[in-house]
C-alpha positions, 0 to 999 in steps of 0.5 A, a space after each residue: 582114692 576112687 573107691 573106699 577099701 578097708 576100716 570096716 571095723 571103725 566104719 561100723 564103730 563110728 557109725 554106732 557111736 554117731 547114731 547114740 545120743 549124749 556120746 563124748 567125742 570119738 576121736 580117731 587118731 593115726 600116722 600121716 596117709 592113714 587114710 583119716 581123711 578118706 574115713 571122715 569122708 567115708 562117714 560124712 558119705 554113708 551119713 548122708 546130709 541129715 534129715 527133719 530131726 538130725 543135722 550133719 556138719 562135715 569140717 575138714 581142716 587144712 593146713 593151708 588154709 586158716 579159715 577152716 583152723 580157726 574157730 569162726 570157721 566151724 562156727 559159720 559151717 553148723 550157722 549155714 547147716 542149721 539155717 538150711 535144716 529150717 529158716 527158723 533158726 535164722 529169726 532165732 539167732 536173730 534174736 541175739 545182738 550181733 553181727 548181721 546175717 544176709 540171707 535169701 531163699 527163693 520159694 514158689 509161695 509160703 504162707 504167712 508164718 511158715 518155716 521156710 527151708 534151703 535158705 542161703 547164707 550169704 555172709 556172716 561176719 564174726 569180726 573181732 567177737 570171739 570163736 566160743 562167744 560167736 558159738 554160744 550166741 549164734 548156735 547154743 542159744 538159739 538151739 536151747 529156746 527150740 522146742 525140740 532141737 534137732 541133733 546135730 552130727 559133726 565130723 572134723 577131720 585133721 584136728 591137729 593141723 589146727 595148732 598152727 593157728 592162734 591157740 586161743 581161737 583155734 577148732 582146738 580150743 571152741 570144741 573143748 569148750 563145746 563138749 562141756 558146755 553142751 554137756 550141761 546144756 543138754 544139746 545133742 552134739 554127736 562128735 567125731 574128730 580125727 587126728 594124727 599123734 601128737 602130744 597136745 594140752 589142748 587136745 586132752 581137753 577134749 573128753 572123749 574115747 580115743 581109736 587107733 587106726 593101727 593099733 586097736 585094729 582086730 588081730 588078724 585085720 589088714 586094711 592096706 593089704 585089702 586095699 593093695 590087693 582091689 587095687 592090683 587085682 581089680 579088671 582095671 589097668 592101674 592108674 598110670 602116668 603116660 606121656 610125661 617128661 618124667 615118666 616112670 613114678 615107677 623104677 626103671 628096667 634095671 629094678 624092675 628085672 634085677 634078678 638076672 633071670 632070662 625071658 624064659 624062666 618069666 614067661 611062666 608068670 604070664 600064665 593068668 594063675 601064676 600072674 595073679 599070685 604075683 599080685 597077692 604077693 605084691 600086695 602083701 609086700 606093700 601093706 608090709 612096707 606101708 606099715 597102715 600106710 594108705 598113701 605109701 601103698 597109693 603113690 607105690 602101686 600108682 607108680 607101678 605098671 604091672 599089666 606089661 607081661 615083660 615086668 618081673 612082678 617078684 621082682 620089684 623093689 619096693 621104696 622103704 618109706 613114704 619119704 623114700 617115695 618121695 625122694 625117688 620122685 623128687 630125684 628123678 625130677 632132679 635129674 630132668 631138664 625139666 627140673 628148673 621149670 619143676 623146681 619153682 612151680 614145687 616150691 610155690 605149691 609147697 608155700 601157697 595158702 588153699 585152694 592153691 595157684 594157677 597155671 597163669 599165676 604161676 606163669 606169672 610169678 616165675 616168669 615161665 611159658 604158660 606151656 612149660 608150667 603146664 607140662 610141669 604140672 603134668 609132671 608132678 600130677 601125682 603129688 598134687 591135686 586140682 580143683 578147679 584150676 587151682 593146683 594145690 599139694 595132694 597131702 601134707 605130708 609131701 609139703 612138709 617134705 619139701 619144706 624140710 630142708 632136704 637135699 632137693 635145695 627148694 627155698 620157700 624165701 624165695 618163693 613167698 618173696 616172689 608172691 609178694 612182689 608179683 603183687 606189689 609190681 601189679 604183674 598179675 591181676 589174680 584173687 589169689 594175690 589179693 587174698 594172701 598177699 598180706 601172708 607172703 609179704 610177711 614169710 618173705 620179711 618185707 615188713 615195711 613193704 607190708 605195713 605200707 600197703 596195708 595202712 594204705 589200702 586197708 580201711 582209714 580212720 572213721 572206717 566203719 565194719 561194713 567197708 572192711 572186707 573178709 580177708 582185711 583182718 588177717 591183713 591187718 594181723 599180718 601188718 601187726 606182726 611185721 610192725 612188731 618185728 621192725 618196731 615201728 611203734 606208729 605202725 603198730 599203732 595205726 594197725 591196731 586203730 584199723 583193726 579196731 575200725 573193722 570189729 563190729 563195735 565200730 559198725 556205727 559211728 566211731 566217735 559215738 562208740 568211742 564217747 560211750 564209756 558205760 556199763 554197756 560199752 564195757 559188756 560189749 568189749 567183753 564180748 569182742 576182747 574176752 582176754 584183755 578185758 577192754 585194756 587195749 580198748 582203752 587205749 586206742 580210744 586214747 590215741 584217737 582222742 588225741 589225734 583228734 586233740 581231745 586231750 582232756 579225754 585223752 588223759 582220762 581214759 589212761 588214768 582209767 586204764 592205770 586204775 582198772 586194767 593195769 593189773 588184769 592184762 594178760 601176758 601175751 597183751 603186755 607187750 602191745 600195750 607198752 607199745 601203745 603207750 610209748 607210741 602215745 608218749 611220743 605223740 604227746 611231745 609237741 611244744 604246743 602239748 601238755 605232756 602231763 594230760 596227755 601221759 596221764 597217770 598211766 604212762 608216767 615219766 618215772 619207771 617202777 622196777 618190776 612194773 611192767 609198764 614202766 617200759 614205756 617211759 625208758 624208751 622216750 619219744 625218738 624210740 621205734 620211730 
């Protein structure tokens, strides 16, 4: 929406809460297209950016995109806020042990011990270290040794969209260890989040005050009906979509004029009174249908052409729901000869990660004109949105309508299928592919294919951090996953290897890291593996002391795993700690070997009823490969 109608009521009551310190989050909760996002950006608007004493953080969640799911996100925005609010905070997080911050600030002079503003942070790499961890160091800390630390405002919109995401890392899970931790801390954190309904656990760790968008309205209030209305009413034409080959988003004459009354009796409505008491009634016909609907009342009333004097206003038949919105759209894309140049174009904006594709990489992976993906786009420009020249789907509702098997026949198969392998062909030279080839690979079940271009082209044995790029780990999870399925145990193990070489322990020399099995070592894998304790550390030292024939070493670091790990694994790690070890069993099975040093105590040739890691010696050396 251009303009913000309606919600004066929230508006005024977030507002209120966020100019209070020592608040619990406000969460603001309500249907698909109620308008949350056009709130939390309303509130971000009127905020403004913050001043000497207050920092304000906006983070908008996306279902398409991971990196603003996942906890790491979140953190790197408040580090790039503070940072910029005052160049301090960056010499203070610097004081912490971790990653490395790359920064510049360009200034006409600054005296010797000045606090510099505005600086930019070019990169800052979380690696394997844990979303909660990365906040307490790197925001937490730093804020608790200022004298007077600045408040910092936070809106996140879209919280639900994060469940998708590892539940363990996800915004979810690090704001609800944030607003306890703060709490304690004595920070002021002034939070506001906003959601749909959904029933989940982690959500209800987040103390706080919950407001329904439609029912904690004030009796009487009806914002989609005050939106309908400037829309309807305004000087302004409503938005309308000319020229395209499927023109119309509207219904056609037949609905338009269905009442059987001739053109005289009509006529009488082009007076301007009577025609503006058509449009009340409109609008008060649509907020009725939209039921607090924002994006019902947006596609119906952009689908409209209420200033032709032929059409029948009273008249016009409204769609039932925003499903029927979209399934009036989509059938009369079905019945277009453009259906068969919409239908993949769909599909491939339905499956693709933000900000979304491009004309060229759409031409490129459907095998269509350029001119004909355009006029596609020009079709179902209402449902999408660009930025830049990425096209990407306007509102999620309308992705999970396509992807729900409805009777359109789209196949998402197939167009992961057809990412991926424009990417494997080298058909299109596009950042897009590089990115997320990893993630279409595995939704089109080409595990191999996966694991093969990861393990080739993804760091290497000995890789330090540094040569590991920002899309490499989830790559290298993607591989994992895939590895997995097809149980391919020296896959697995390879993979997880890599995604050791690409955490920041290993930004050194390997092997030095690897040899240094002390109390310091064992504070810093608490850092980066906070839920399996250096368990499956140990273990990927141990193959790669034995691919390096270190045998002896080998041994004792799977004995230290028997002794101290076996019984503090959590369940969700079991299973790729089994695998670890039946793939180190059958590399131990070469004639020249000692298969008992290799073993070791922790991977014994006899299984122990109700142990989980006996499953590894069952399996033997032929298994998974």
């Amino acid at each position: 929406m251009s303009e913000f109608v309606g919600r004066s009521w929230v508006v005024e009551h977030a507002l209120d809460h966020l100019a209070r310190r020592g608040d619990e989050p406000l969460l603001i909760v309500g249907q698909p297209g109620s308008g949350k996002t056009a709130l939390a950006l309303e509130l971000l608007h009127r905020i403004g950016p913050g001043d000497a004493s207050t920092v304000v953080v906006g983070h908008l969640c996306r279902a398409d995109d991971d990196d603003t799911l996942l906890g790491h996100g979140l953190v790197a925005e408040l580090v790039d806020a503070l940072v910029r609010r005052d160049g301090h905070f960056a010499e203070l997080m610097g004081a912490e042990s971790g990653p490395t911050l790359n920064a510049t600030v360009t200034v006409g002079s600054a005296e010797a011990g000045a606090h510099v503003r505005g600086i930019n942070i070019e990169s800052l790499r979380l690696g394997a270290e844990s979303a909660r961890s990365a906040f307490n160091r790197l925001v937490r800390k730093p804020l608790e040794s200022m004298p007077d630390p600045p408040a910092v405002v936070l809106v996140v919109d879209a919280l639900d969209e994060a469940r998708s995401v590892d539940s363990h890392e996800n915004v979810i899970t690090l704001l609800a260890h944030m607003t306890s931790g703060l709490r304690r801390a004595g920070l002021d954190f002034r939070i506001l989040l906003t959601s749909r309904e959904v029933e989940e656990p982690a959500l209800r760790r987040i103390k706080g005050r919950r407001v329904h968008l439609t029912h904690d309205a004030p009796a009487g209030t009806d914002d989609v009906h005050d939106y309908c209305l400037a829309r309807l009413t305004r000087d302004e034409p409503a938005p309308t979509r000319d020229g395209s080959r499927l023109r119309g988003h509207g219904w056609d004459g037949s609905r338009l004029h269905g009442d059987g009354r001739d053109r005289a009796d009509r006529d009488g409505e082009h007076r301007p009174g009577a025609r503006s008491r058509s449009r009340r009634t409109l609008a008060s016909r649509i907020a009725a249908k939209a039921a607090g609907n924002y994006l019902y009342a947006r596609h119906v009333i952009s689908s409209l052409d209420v200033d032709r004097h032929d059409v029948d206003i009273d008249a016009i038949e409204l769609p039932g729901d925003l499903g029927e919105v979209y399934d009036d759209f989509l059938d009369r894309a079905c019945a277009s000869l453009a259906w068969r140049t919409v239908r993949p174009v769909l599909t491939l904006l339905a499956v693709a990660r933000a900000p979304g594709m491009t004309a060229g990489l759409l031409s490129a992976v459907t095998g269509r004109n350029l001119s004909d993906i355009e006029d596609a786009l020009a079709d179902i420009g209402e449902f999408t949105h660009r930025e830049g020249d990425a096209v990407r789907i306007y509102h999620e509702s309308f992705r999970t309508h396509l992807l729900s098997g409805t009777r359109h026949r789209l196949h998402p198969v197939e167009a992961h299928r057809a990412v991926g392998t424009a990417f494997l062909d080298g058909e299109a030279d596009d950042p897009y592919l590089s990115r997320y080839y990893s993630h279409h690979l595995h939704r089109a079940g080409m595990h191999k294919e996966l694991c093969t271009q990861v393990l080739a082209t993804v760091g290497g044995p000995g890789a330090r951090a540094a040569t590991f790029f920002g899309a490499d780990l989830e790559h290298l999870g993607h591989a994992l996953a895939s590895a997995v399925r097809i149980d391919d145990l020296t896959a697995v193990a390879s993979v997880l290897l890599r995604r050791a070489g690409a955490t920041r322990l290993l930004a050194e020399d390997p092997l030095a890291v690897l040899a240094d099995t002390g109390p310091e070592a064992a504070r810093e894998l608490a850092g980066a593996y906070p839920y399996e304790h250096g368990a499956l550390w140990q273990l990927m030292i141990a193959h790669r002391l034995r691919k390096d024939g270190r045998y002896g070493e080998c041994a004792e670091h799977l004995r230290r795993f028997d002794v101290v790990h076996r019984d503090e694994l959590p369940e969700r790690s079991q299973g790729l700690a089994a695998v670890l070890l039946a793939s180190l069993q059958a590399e131990g099975g070469d004639e020249d070997d000692d298969p008992a040093a290799v073993r070791g105590p922790g991977c014994s040739t006899s299984s122990t009823p109700g142990c989980w890691y006996g499953i590894c010696s069952t399996r033997g050396p032929s298994s998974g490969g």
